[in-house]
Every structure is written in structure tokens, then in C-alpha cells.
N, C-alpha and C positions, 0 to 999 in steps of 0.2 A: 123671285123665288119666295114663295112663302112659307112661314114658320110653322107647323105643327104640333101638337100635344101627343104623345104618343106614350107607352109606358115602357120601364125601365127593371127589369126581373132582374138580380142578382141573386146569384148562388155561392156561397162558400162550403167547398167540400172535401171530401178527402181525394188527392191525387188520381188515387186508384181506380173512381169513377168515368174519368173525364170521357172517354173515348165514347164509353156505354150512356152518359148523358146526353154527351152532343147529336149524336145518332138519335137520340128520341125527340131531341129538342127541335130538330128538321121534320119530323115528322107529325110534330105539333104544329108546325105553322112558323116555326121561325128562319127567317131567313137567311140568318148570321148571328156568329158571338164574338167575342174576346175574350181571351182568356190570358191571366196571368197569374204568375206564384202569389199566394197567400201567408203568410203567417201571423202567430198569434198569441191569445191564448182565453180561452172560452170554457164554457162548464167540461166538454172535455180535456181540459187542464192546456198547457204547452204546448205550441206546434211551430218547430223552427226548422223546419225542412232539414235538420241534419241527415236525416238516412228517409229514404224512399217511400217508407211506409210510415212516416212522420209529414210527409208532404202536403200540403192544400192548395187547392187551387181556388181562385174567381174568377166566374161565367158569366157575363155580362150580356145581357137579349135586351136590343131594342126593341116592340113589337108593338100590334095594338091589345087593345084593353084582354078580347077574346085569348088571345094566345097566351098571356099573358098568365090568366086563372088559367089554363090547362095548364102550363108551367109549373103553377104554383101546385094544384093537385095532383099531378104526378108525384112530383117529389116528396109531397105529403106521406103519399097512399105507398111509390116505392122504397123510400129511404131514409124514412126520418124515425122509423121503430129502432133500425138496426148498425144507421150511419152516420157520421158528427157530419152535421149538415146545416146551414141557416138560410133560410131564403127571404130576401125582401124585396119590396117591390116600392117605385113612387112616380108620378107623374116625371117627364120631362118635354122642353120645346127642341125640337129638331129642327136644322135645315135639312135640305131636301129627303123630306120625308117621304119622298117616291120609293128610296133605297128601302124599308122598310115595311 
């Protein structure tokens, strides 16, 4: 098995997105995510998941490079005017980078 370079999108966002994200994130070229509760607290202040609309999530895309910048410009262009949103991105080595 050999080792591969691939990239690593993470998204931290608000709850309320998730469904509406993941659904675009398949149609960008990704082939899977993970996701788990987030909390925090960022220039939009506290977020300890106590009630539903204080919630965050992290979206986690292995992909390559290309899907990768679509990822990022999406959420640019849809939700960073108007949603507490951070997206980063960095190299990682996979095994079986086939899944991918």
C-alpha cells in the first residue's frame, strides 16, 4: 500500500448548516466527511452548544488539491458574509488513498 499526499478541508460552522453543506460538498467532488460537535469561542464570541442555535459543527474532507479550492470557494462566496464560519485547509499522508 502506498502512502499518498492528499488535502485536508476543515470547516467549522454553525450547526444549522450541516445538511445544506454536506449536500454541496458531494457535488463538489467529495467523496465523504466527518463530522463532529464543535465548540469554542471565536470573534463571534462563545459557543458551548447549550441550546441548538448555539451549536457548531466540524466537517472534515479528505480530497485532492482541485476539490479541495472548490470547497474553499464555495463557502467563501456562500457563507462567510453572513455565517460564523472558518475554513482551513493543509496537506496530509493517507493510506489507502484509493478511498479518496
Amino acid at each position: 500500500m502506498t502512502d499518498k499526499t492528499k488535502t485536508l478541508v476543515t470547516l467549522v460552522t454553525e450547526a444549522s448548516l450541516e445538511s445544506k453543506i454536506c449536500r454541496q460538498l458531494e457535488r463538489l467532488g467529495a467523496t465523504g466527511y466527518t463530522i463532529t460537535d464543535a465548540r469554542g469561542k471565536g470573534s463571534q464570541g462563545s459557543r458551548d452548544g447549550g441550546w441548538d442555535a448555539d451549536k457548531n459543527v466540524r466537517i472534515e474532507v479528505i480530497c485532492a488539491d482541485a476539490v479541495a479550492t472548490a470547497i474553499t470557494e464555495f463557502a467563501q462566496s456562500e457563507y462567510f458574509e453572513n455565517f460564523a464560519m472558518v475554513v482551513y485547509s493543509h496537506p496530509v499522508t493517507v493510506s489507502r488513498a484509493v478511498k479518496f
